[in-house]
Structure formats: structure tokens, C-alpha cells
C-alpha positions in Angstrom: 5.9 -4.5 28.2 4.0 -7.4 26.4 6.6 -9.4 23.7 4.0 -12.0 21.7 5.7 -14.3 19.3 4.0 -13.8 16.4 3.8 -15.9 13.0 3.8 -13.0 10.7 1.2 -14.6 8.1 -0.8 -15.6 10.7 -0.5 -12.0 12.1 -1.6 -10.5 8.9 -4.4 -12.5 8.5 -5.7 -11.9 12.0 -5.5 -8.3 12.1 -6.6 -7.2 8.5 -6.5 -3.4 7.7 -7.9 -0.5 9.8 -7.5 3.2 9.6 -4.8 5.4 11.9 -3.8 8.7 11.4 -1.0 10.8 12.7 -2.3 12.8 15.8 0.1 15.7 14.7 0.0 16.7 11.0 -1.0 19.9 9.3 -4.4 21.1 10.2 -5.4 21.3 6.6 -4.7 17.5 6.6 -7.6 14.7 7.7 -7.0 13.7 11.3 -7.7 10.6 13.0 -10.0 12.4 15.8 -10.1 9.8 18.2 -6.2 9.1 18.3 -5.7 12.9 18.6 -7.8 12.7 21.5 -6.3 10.2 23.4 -3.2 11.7 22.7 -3.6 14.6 24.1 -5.4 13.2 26.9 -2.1 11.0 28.0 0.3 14.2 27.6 -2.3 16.2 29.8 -1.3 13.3 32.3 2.0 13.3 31.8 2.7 16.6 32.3 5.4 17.1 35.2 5.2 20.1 37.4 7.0 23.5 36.2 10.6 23.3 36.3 11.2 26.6 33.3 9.4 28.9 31.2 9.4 28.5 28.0 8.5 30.5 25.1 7.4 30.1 21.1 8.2 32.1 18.2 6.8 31.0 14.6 4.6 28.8 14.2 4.1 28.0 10.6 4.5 23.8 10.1 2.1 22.3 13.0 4.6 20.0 14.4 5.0 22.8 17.3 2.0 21.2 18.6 4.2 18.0 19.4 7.1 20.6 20.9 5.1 22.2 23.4 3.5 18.8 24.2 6.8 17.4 24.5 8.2 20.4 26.6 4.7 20.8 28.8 5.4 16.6 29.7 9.2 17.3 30.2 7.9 19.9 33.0 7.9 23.3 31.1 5.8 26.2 31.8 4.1 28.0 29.0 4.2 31.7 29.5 4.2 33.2 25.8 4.1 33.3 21.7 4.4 34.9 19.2 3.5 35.1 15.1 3.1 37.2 12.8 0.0 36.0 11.5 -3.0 36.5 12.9 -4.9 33.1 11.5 -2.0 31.1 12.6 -2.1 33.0 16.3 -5.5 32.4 16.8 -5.7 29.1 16.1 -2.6 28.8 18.2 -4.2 30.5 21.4 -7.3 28.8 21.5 -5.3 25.8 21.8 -3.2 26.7 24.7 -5.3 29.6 26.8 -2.2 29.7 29.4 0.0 31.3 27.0 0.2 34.9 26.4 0.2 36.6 23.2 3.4 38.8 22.8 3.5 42.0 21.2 6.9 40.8 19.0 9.7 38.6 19.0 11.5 41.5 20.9 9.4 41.1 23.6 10.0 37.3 24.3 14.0 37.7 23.8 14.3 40.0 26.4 12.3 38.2 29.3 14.3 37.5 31.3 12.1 34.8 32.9 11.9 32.6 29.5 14.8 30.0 29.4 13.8 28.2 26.1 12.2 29.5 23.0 10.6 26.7 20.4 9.9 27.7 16.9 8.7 25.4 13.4 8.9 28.7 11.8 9.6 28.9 8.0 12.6 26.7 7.7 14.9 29.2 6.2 14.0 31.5 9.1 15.0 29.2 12.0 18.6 29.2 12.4 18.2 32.9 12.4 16.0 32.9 15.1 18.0 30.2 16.8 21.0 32.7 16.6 19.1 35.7 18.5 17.8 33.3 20.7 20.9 32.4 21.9 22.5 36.0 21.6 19.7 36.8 24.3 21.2 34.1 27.0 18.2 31.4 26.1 18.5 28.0 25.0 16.4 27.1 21.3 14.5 23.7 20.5 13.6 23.9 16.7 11.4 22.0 14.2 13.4 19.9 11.7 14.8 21.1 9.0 16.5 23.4 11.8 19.3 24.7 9.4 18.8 24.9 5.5 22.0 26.0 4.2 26.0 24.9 5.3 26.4 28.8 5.9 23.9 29.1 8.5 25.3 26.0 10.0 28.6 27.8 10.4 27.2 30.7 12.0 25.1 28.2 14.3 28.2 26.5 15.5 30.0 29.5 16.0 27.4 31.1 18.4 26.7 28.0 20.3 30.0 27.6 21.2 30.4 31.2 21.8 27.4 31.6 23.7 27.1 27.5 25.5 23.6 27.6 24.7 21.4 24.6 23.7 20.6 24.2 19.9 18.5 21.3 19.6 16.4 20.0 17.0 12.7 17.6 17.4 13.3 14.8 15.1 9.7 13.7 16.2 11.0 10.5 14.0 12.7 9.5 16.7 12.2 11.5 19.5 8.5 11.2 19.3 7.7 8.0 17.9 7.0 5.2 20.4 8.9 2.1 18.5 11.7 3.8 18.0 12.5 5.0 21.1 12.2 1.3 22.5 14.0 -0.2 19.6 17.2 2.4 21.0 16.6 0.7 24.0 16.8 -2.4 22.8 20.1 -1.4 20.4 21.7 -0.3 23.4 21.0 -3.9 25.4 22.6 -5.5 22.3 19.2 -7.3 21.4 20.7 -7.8 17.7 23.9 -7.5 18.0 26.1 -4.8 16.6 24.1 -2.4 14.3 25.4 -2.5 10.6 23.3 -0.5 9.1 19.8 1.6 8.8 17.6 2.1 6.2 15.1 4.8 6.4 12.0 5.5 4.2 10.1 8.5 4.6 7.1 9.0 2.1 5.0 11.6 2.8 1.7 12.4 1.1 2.1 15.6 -0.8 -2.0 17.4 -1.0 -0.3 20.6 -2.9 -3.9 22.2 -2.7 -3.1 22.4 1.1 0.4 23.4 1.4 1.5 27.5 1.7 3.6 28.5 -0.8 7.1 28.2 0.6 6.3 25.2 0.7 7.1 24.7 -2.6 10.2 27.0 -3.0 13.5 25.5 -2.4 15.1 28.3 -1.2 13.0 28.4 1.5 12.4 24.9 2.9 16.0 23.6 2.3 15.3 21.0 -0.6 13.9 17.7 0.0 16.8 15.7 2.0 17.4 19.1 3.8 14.0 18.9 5.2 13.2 14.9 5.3 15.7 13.0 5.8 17.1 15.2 8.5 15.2 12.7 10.4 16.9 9.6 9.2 20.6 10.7 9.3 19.3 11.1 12.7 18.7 7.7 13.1 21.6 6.7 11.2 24.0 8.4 13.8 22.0 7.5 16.1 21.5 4.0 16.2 25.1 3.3 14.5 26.8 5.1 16.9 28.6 7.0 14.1 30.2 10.4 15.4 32.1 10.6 12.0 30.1 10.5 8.6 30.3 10.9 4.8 27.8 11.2 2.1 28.8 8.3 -0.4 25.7 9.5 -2.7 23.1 11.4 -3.2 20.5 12.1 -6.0 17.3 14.5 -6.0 14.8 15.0 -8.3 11.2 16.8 -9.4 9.9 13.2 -11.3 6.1 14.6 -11.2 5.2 18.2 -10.4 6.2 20.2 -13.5 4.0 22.9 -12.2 6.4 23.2 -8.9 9.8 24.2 -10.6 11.1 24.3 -7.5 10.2 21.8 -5.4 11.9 17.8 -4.9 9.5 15.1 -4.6 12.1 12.8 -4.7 15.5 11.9 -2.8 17.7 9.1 -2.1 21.4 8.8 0.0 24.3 6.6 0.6 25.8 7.1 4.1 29.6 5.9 5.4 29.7 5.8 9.3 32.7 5.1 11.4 30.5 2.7 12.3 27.9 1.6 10.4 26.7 2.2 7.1 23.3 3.5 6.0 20.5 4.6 3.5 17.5 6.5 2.9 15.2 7.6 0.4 12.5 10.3 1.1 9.9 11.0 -1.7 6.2 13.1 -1.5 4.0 9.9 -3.3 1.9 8.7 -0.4 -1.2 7.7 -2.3 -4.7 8.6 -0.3 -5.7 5.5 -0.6 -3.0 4.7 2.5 -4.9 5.6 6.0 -1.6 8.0 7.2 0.1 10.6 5.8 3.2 8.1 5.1 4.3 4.3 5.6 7.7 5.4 7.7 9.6 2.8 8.2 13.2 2.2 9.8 15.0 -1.1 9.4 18.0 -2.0 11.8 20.5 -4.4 10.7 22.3 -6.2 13.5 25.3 -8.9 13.7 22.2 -11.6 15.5 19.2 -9.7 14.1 17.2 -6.9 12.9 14.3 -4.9 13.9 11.6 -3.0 11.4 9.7 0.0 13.0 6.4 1.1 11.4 6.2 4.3 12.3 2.3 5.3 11.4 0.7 2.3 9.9 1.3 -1.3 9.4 -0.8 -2.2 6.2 -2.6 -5.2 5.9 -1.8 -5.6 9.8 -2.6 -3.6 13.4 -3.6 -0.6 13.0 -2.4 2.9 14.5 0.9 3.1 15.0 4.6 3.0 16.5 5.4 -1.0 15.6 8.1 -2.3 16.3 9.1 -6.1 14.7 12.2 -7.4 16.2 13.9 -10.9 14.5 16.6 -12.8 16.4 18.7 -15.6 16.8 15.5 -17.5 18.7 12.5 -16.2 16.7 10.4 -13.1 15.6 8.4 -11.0 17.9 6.1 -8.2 17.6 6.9 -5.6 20.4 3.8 -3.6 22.0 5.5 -0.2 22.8 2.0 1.7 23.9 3.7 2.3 26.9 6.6 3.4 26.0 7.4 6.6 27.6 8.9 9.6 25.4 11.5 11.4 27.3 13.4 13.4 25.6 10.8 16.5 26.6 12.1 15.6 30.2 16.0 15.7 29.3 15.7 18.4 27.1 14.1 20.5 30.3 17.1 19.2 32.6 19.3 20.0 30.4 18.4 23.5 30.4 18.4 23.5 34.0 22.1 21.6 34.8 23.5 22.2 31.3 24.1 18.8 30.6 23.3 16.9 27.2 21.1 14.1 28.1 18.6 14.8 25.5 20.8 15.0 22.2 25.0 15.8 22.4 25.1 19.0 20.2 27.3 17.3 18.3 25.2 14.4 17.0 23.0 17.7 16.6 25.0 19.7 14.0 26.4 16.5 11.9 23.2 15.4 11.3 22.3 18.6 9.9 25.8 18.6 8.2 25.0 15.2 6.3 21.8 16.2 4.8 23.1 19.6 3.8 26.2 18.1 2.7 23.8 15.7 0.5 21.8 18.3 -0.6 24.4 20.4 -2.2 26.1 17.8 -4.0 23.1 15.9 -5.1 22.7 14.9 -8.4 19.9 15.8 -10.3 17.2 13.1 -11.6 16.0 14.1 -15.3 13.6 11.7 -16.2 10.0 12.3 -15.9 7.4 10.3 -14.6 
């Protein structure tokens, strides 16, 4: 791994802007075709040799594609799907000819040679899913927002303890993100310090023209810290350390789609950690002038430092993305995290295998869930129109 000290004017000036796009974002969406490419050029690599069979079941948000890639690296062997539509499907199969077509979700629950089932079905319709899942003696990996309502939660917890089956959830944010899997490595090596808080942005660009209609209906999808920020009370927990955590504040709001009554394109929160503090704000205003679907971003405040990660795009500077800026005591480096491997497809397939929790406690699991759900019920609602 390559640290250059970098003046960060000097950087700025040196690198100028340049286009990058995500390599997994809805098909509908404009893709970077070269970075999609090589990306799935260096998970074909990567892939380990079969270890379990896994399954799918809904595939309605594209972000399976970076579940199965993330399982087929982690040493997974895809034997099946299954949707109920038929554009979706095809699609689906032409990308990954090894998998069979199942007749119905029946037919996937009970074979008996399937240990984990994936799914970014409808978001109201995966903890559901997760729960037969489980029922039927197989472990579940699920799209974020993997729960949408503090009832299904309950029922959740109460089968997975019931039943000792994995319920994990892909916060690709994290999970799948280059930078900020090195910047927990660095965290954890105490590189700034004790972490006191983490802010998280996530702006995403909205395209309604492209979007299916649950979509835009908050029963369906959860509400907009439900579904977004899910990711960064992720990182809040995790980079914290927090394993208790309250939601000091929370506000949501529809500021700019009048014609979407039920849809939030706005969302801030206040979280209290037993150890650390932290906020985020999640809205849908990308503009498409910006080369990404969103400017993520995560800043880590440390006692002796803090790091920035640029999750998709560093404007005005490199392009592509998974940048990670780390500021210490000594000076301020930019951090080259090409390399950086992504294993939680790896720990997520031995933890099937030794029922361990390598890849994500369940705990850290279900309270992040809890805090966004917990936000999204007791949000208060933004009236002013912009």
C-alpha cells in the first residue's frame, strides 16, 4: 500500500476533474463501462473455490449484483434464483448462466443443498423472506434497508434467536467500499486516536423517470433514514465502537417533490454512542452535473486525527473512487486503497460454515437497524418547501 504526502491544493490542482461512476447502480442509471469492467474482471479473479451453495430470491434494487459478487469471491457456489418477474429474471440469467432458474420461492427453501439465500427484494418484503428463510434451516444475507418497520424487527430477533441462523445485512457503504474498509483498519491500529465521532453524508441522485413505483411509497421502502442512513448508523457503530445507542434527533422531510406525497428526499440525525457520538444527513439532490450517482462521504474524528473517505468521487481531484484522506499529528496523507481487499464476502461464507460472527456480530446487525427505525418513527417532519 502506497501513503504519498500530499499538499492538498497542490493535489487539487494536479489532478483536475474526471468522470467515475459507480460500477453497481440501477441498470436504468448511466454506468461508467470501463470501471464496470474491470470490476468484474477483478471479482472473476478473486473468486475462491466453492465452499456452500447459495441461493437468491428477489431481485428488485440492483445492488444483488454486488451480493453475489461478494458471496462468489467469499467462495460461494451459485446454484439458483428466483423472481417473479420475468424482465427482471432475464436480465438476471443472462448475467449469471450457472444459476438455475427456480420454479418458486418454495422450491429454493426446501433444497436442502442451499445454505444461504440473498435477496434486494422490495424492502418491505425482506424481513419476511428473511424469516422463512430461516424457518427452513438457511442462513439470509439481505440488501439494506433489511427491516422497514420496529415490528418486523421484533419478529426478526425472535426467530434468529430461535432458530441461530445468520441475519445479515450488505451495507456495501462499508462492506464494499475500498477506503472504508482500510480506514477500519487503520481505526483499529489507533492511527487517530480514539474515534469521537462520524459524520456521514449520503446524497443520492434521484432520476424519478427511472425509479419503479414503490419506490416512491413509504410504506413500502421504509422512509428515507430507514433506507439510507441504515448505512451510516452502520458506520457509526461501527467505527465508534458503540454497542449501546440513542437517537438524540431526527427530522425528515419532502422539501421538493410535491408530486411524490409519499416519498422523503430529505433526512438528518443526532446519534448518542456509549462511545462516541455521531451524525448524518441523507437527502435525494445529486445534481447530474456530478459524474456519480452521490458525493458519499464519511468523516472520522479522532483524539490525534481524522480521516475523510470519498466514497465515489473526489471533485475537483482523482477521479474514480474509494479515497481515503487521513490527517495526523505529523501531516496529511492521501491513502491509495486500490488494493484493498473486501472480505466480508469471505467471513460471511465461514461464518456460515463454523457459525461464527466474523463478518458482522448480529448484534451490531439488529441496532443498527433499530437506530434508523427508531429515527424514522419519531422524526419530525420538515414543512417548508423548497
Amino acid at each position: 500500500m502506497e501513503n504519498r504526502d500530499v499538499d492538498r491544493r497542490k493535489f487539487m490542482k494536479a489532478f483536475g476533474s474526471s468522470a467515475a461512476a459507480s460500477a453497481f447502480v440501477p441498470a436504468t442509471f448511466a454506468i461508467n463501462r470501463e470501471s464496470r469492467i474491470r470490476n468484474e474482471r477483478v471479482e472473476s479473479a478473486q473468486r475462491s473455490p466453492a465452499r456452500i451453495r447459495f441461493a437468491v430470491i428477489g431481485i428488485n434494487h440492483p445492488h444483488i449484483y454486488s451480493q453475489v459478487g461478494a458471496v462468489l469471491r467469499g467462495g460461494g457456489d451459485f446454484a439458483s434464483f428466483y423472481a417473479k418477474e420475468p424482465d427482471l429474471a432475464d436480465a438476471f440469467a443472462k448475467r449469471y448462466p450457472q444459476a438455475k432458474l427456480a420454479r418458486s420461492e418454495d422450491e429454493i427453501l426446501q433444497d436442502h443443498a442451499i445454505q444461504l439465500v440473498l435477496s434486494s427484494a422490495i424492502p418491505k418484503e425482506r424481513a419476511p423472506l428473511g424469516i422463512r428463510v430461516m424457518q427452513h434451516g438457511k442462513d439470509y444475507m439481505s440488501d439494506k434497508p433489511g427491516i422497514t418497520t420496529l415490528e418486523q424487527l421484533a419478529e426478526v430477533r425472535r426467530v434468529q434467536a430461535e432458530t441461530r441462523r445468520i441475519y445479515s445485512i450488505m451495507y456495501s457503504e462499508r462492506l464494499e467500499n475500498r477506503a472504508t474498509v482500510k480506514a477500519g483498519e487503520l481505526v483499529k491500529a489507533g492511527a487517530i486516536g480514539g474515534v469521537i465521532q462520524t459524520v456521514g453524508l449520503g446524497p443520492h441522485r434521484m432520476t424519478p423517470k427511472e425509479r419503479p413505483a414503490w419506490f416512491f411509497e413509504r410504506s413500502k421502502y421504509g422512509g428515507i433514514l430507514c433506507d439510507i442512513a441504515s448505512h451510516q448508523a452502520d458506520q457509526f457503530l461501527f467505527f465508534t465502537g458503540s454497542t449501546r445507542a440513542d437517537v438524540v434527533a431526527a427530522q425528515v422531510g419532502n422539501v421538493h417533490y410535491p408530486q411524490y406525497p409519499n416519498f422523503e428526499d430529505f433526512g438528518d440525525v443526532v446519534l448518542r454512542g456509549d462511545r462516541g457520538a455521531g451524525y448524518i444527513r441523507v437527502d435525494w439532490f445529486t445534481p447530474d452535473g456530478l459524474s456519480t450517482w452521490g458525493d458519499g462521504r464519511l468523516t472520522i474524528l479522532g483524539t490525534d486525527g481524522f480521516m475523510e473517505v470519498r466514497k465515489n468521487v473526489d471533485i475537483a481531484g482523482k477521479g474514480d473512487g474509494s479515497h481515503l484522506f487521513l490527517v495526523d499529528q505529523k501531516q496529511t496523507r492521501y491513502i491509495d486503497c486500490s488494493n484493498q481487499a473486501l472480505p466480508y464476502g469471505e467471513q460471511l461464507v465461514s461464518d456460515v460454515l463454523n457459525r461464527t460472527e466474523t463478518a458482522m456480530p448480529q448484534s451490531h446487525c439488529f441496532l443498527a437497524t433499530e437506530l434508523v427505525l427508531k429515527a424514522q418513527r419519531q422524526a419530525q417532519t420538515l414543512t417548508f418547501k423548497v
